[in-house]
N, C-alpha and C positions, 0 to 999 in steps of 0.2 A: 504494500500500500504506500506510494507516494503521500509525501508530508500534506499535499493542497488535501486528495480526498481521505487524510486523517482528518482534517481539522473539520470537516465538513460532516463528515460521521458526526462526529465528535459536538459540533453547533445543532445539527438537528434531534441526536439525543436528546440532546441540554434542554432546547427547547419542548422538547413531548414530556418533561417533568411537571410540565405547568407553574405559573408564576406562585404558587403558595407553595410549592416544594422549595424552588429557587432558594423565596424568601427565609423560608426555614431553614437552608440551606448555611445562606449568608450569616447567619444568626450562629449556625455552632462551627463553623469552619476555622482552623488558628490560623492567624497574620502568620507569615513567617517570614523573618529577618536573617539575613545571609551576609554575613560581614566575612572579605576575605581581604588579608594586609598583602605586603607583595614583598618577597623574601625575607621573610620571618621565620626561622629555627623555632621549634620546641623550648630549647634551651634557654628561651630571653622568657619564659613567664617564672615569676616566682613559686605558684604551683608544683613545676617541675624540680624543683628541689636544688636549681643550678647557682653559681654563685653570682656575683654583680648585676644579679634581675631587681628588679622594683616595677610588678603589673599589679596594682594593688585593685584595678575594675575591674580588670579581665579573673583575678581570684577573687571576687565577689561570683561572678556567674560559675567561676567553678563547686565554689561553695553550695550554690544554689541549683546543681545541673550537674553534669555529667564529663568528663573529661578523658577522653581516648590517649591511653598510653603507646598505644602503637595503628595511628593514623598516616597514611603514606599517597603519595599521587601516585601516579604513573608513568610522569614526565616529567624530567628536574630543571624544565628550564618555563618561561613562563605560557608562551600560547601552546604549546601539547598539553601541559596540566592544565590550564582553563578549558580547554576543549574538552579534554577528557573528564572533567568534571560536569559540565551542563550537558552533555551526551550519553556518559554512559560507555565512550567506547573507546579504543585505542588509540595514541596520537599517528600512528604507520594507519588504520583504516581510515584518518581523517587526511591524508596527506598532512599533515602540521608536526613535522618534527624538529623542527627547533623554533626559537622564536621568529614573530614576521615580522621585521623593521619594514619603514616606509617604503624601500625598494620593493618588496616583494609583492608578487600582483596573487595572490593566493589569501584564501578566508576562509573559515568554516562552510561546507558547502549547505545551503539555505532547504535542502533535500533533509536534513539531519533534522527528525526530531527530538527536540530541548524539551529539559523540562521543566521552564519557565512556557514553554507552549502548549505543553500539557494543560498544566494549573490555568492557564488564559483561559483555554478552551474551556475550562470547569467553573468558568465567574469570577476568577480572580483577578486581582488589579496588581498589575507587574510594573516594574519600572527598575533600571539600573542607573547605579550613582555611582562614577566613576571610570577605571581601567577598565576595555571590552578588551583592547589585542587578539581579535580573533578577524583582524579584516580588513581594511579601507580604503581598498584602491576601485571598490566598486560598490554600489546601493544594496547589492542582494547581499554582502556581508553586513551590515550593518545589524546591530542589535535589537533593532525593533523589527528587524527580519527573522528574527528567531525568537521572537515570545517576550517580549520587553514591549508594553505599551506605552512606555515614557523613557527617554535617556538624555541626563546629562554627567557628563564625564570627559575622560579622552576614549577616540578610536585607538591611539597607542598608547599612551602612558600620559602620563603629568608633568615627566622630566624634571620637576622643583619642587622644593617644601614650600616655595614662597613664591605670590603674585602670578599664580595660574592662569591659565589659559584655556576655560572651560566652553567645550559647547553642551550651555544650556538649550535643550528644546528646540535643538537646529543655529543656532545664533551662536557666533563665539562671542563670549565674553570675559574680559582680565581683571580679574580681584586683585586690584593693585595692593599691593602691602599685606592683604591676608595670606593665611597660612593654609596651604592645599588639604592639610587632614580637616583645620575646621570647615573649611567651606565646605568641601564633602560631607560632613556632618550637616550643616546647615540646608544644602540642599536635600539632605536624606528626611528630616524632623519637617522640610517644607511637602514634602512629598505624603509623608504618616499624616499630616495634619489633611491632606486633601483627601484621603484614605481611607480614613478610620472608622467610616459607616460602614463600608464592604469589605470582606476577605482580602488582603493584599500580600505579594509576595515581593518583597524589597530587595537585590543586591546591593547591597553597598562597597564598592571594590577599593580601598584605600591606594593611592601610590605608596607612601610609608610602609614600611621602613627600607624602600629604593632608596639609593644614592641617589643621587641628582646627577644632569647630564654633566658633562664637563663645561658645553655651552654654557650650560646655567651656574655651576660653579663659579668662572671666571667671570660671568655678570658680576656677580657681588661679591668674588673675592678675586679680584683680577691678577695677583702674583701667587696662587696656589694652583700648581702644578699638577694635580691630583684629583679623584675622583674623594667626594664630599657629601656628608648629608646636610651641612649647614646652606642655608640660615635654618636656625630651628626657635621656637620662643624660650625666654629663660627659664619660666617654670618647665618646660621639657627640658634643658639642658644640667640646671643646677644642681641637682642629685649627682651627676658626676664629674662636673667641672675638677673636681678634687678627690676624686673616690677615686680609690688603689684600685686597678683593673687587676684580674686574675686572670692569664691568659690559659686557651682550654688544653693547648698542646703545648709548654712552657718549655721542654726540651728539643724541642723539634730545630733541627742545625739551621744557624744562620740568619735567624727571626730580623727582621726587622723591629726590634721592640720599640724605637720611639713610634713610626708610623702604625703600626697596631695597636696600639695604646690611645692617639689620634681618633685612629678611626672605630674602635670599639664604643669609644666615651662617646662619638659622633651616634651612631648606631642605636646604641639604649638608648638615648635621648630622644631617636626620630621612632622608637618603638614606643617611648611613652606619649607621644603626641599621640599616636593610635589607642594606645590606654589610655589618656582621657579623654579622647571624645566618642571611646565605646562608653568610657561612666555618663560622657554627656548621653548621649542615647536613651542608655536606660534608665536614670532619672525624667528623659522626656516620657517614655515606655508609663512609666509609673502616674507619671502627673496627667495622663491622660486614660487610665483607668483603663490600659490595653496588657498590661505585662502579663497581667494572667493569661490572655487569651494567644499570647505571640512565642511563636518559638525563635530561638537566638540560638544561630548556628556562628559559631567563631573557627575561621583556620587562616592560613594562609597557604599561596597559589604552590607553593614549594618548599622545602628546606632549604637552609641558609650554613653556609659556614665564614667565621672571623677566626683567622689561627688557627682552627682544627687542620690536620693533616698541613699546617703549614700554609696553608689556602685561605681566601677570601671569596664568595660569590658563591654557585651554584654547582650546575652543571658543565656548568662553561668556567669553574673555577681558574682562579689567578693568587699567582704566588704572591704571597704577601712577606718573600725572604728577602735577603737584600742582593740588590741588581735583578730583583724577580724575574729568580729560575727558580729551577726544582735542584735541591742541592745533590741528586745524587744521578744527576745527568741523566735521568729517562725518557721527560719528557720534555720538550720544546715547548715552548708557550704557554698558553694555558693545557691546564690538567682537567681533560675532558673525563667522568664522572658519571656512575650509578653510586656513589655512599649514598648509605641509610641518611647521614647529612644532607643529603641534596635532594629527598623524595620523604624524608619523616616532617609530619608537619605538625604543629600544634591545632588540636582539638576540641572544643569548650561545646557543649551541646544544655541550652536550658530549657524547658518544656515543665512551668509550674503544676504539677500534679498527677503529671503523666510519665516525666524520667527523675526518679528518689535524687534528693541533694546528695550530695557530696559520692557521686558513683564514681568507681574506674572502672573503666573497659581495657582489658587486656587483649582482644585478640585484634588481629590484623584488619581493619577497615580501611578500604582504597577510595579514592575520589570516586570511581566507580558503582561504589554499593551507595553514593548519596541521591542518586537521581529514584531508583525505588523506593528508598530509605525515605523519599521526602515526599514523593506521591502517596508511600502508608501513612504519612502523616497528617495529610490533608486527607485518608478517606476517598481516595483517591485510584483508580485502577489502572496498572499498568497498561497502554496501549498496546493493541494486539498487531502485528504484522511490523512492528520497531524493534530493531536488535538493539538491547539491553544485558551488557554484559556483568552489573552489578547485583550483589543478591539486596534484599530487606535487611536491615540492621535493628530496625526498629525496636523489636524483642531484649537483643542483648542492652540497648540505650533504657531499657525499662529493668534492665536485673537481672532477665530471665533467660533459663537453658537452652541452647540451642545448637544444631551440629552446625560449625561453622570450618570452613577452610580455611587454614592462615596462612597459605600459599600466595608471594605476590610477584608477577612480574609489570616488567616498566622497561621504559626504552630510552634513550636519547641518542640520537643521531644515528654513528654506526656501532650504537653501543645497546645489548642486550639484558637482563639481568632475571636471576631468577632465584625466588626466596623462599627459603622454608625459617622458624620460628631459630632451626638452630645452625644452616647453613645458607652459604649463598655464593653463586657463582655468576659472574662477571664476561660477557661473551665482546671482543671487542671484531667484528667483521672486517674492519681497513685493517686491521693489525694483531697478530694472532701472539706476537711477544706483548701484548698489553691486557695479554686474557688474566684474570681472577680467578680467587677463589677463598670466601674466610669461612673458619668457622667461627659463627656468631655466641653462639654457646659461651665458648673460652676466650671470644678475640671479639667482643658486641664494639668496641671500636675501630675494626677492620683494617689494624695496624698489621699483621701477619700473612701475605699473599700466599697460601697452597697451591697454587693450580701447577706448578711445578716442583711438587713433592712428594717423595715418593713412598710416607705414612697413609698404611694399611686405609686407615678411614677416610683419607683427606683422596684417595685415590679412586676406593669406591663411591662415597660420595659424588665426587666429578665426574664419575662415569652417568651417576642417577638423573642428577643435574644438567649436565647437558640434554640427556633424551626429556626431561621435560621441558624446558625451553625451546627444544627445533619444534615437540609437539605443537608448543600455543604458539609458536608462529607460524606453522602449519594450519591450526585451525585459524588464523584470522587471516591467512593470507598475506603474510609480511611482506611486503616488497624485498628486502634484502636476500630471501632465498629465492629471487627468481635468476638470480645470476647465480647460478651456481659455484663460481670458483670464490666466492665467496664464502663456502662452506669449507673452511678450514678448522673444524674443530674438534 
């Protein structure tokens, strides 16, 4: 079934319910609020138990809600894991494997249905506030092509903390001197306020906690050489103007420690601009007599590293040693990346009286499983003839027993991976001396490469591991095995 005569099923149903069902409809159906930052680690909420965090709203909703200890995307750079999150399906089935800068004439194709198009089709009032990066060089990518009745934000990014450059409503417009996470706020509380009679389902997509372009760097700091999160306002920065940073890998040869100390202090600072204006949020939530009825999903688009493995950034990590290289001559430029760092994301789920305060979920939930996860939550039924590769989560976000797989693969570029809870293997296609292998068990920060060792376990293992990785790219029909001499492994 094509996405047009989905939606058309889907509007005439709607309508044979009759306007008193609707109505009654509208009445018990929850808002749902979708906040996602944009390269944000796990490791920055205080929650998580790590050191130089300070997210004192973001552990208000943990408190009060649910918090996934082992949350991961599928794609560690930013448009695959967007994608693959409002779809459902892999970034190699969407064509979108790495990020789309404004060269690239390529979007989510407008055939994929979202499930923000879903919930549309079922009365709900959609709208996205913020980062799309799934599109721009044509109309049919755009986000009110795919289930978004209202958007202001960027098609790419924000590229600054300060004096944005938003289109509102079709219009650009530049909030001279404000701050890109408030305005995004501000536009989000304008939107709940237009909202709040009907069911609505809000993304709110922060830029924070992005660096800033260098363009915009050198704006307002025109002799720093360097990628920056500043400007940031003082109350975000003050907390660690002078706090001792702990750096995550402090051994790790050849650190640059003045410039990661720099940019880490930068970093928490442009993470707590996100933490307060998620506490702005939910005191608006409150003051309008909707918290009970709204669900508040908290993550970010990917995992982040500052200093882990030596590295700064993502997927597409960059050395952060000095003369940034990699000190033990492997790899050239950046250190292209599946760590759990670059695909573990933080997770906050509240849902007052339907997921118990203060829960943890342990097993493995993928961007994947949130597009059902979020249609059971609206009461909502999965569309029939749409490949959806995510299961229901909903169950374990409530407490309860359930047979769950914590097998996860994920992709980026010519890189493979594939995970079980106590191993994982690393497939790299352009380059068969940069293939993986950790075990997670005894090595959970994947400092010990096996894949060329010749320990009993680490060998069977590798052997298991590979044959289920060519499987699932096998079943989804990877492009990388259609060249076959690329099957070096």
């Amino acid at each position: 079934m094509n996405r047009r005569s989905f939606l058309k099923t889907i509007a005439q149903g709607a309508a044979g319910l009759g306007l008193l069902s609707c109505q009654k409809s509208a009445q018990t159906k929850p808002n749902i609020l979708f906040i996602v930052t944009d390269d944000q680690g796990p490791w920055t909420l205080s929650a998580e138990g790590y050191p130089n965090t300070h997210t004192p709203e973001i552990d208000k909703i943990v408190k009060q809600g649910a918090i996934l200890k082992n949350a991961f995307t599928v794609g560690a750079v930013c448009s695959p894991s967007r994608a693959a999150l409002i779809s459902s399906r892999y970034p190699s089935e969407l064509g979108i494997n790495n990020f789309i800068n404004t060269e690239r004439k390529i979007g989510l194709d407008p055939k994929v249905v979202t499930w923000p198009e879903v919930l549309q089709s079922h009365g709900y009032q959609t709208a996205l506030v913020g980062k799309w990066h799934l599109g721009e060089s044509h109309a049919k990518y755009l986000p009110t092509n795919h289930g978004y009745d209202r958007f202001s934000g960027f098609l790419h990014g924000g590229m600054t903390s300060k004096s944005p450059r938003v289109q509102v409503e079709g219009e650009w417009k530049v909030f001279d001197g404000e701050y890109t996470p408030d305005v995004l706020t501000d536009l989000a509380i304008d939107y709940i306020k237009e909202f709040k009679q009907k069911p609505f389902a809000l993304s709110l997509h922060y830029w924070a906690p992005h660096a800033n372009s260098r363009e915009k760097v050198s704006e307002f700091y025109p002799d720093m050489e360097d990628r920056s999160w500043l400007p940031l306002k003082e109350e975000d920065l003050s907390y660690w103007q002078d706090h001792e940073i702990r750096f995550p890998d402090p051994d790790f040869p050849n650190l640059d420690e003045k410039r990661l100390t720099r940019m880490m202090r930068e970093y928490y600072a442009s993470v707590h601009s996100v933490d307060r204006n998620v506490g702005r949020i939910m005191r608006f939530l409150d003051e309008q007599d909707l918290a009970d009825n709204t669900i508040v999903l908290f993550t970010s688009d990917h995992g982040y590293m500052m200093g882990h493995h030596g590295l700064w950034h993502k997927g597409n990590g960059r050395w952060v040693t000095k003369g940034e290289k990699d000190p033990y001559g492997i790899y050239e430029g950046n250190r292209k990346n599946l760590y759990d760092l670059s695909i573990r994301v933080p997770f906050v789920v509240r849902w007052p009286g339907k997921i118990p305060a203060g829960l943890e979920v342990d097993e493995n939930i993928s961007f994947l499983d949130w597009y059902p996860t979020i249609l059971a939550m609206a009461g909502t039924k999965q569309p029939s003839g749409v490949k959806i590769h995510g299961k229901n989560a909903l169950p374990l976000l409530q407490g309860k027993d359930m047979e769950w797989n914590n097998d996860l693969y994920a992709e980026y570029l010519s890189l493979r991976t594939f995970r079980t809870p106590d191993w994982k293997i690393v497939i790299d296609f352009e380059d068969e001396t940069k293939n993986e292998l950790y075990h997670l068990a005894e090595d959970p920060g994947e400092t010990e490469n096996l894949f060329g060792s010749d320990r009993p376990d680490a060998v069977k293992k590798k052997a298991e591991l590979k044959a289920q990785l060519l499987a699932k790219m096998k079943e989804i029909d990877d492009p990388l095995l259609q060249d076959q001499s690329n099957i070096h492994i």
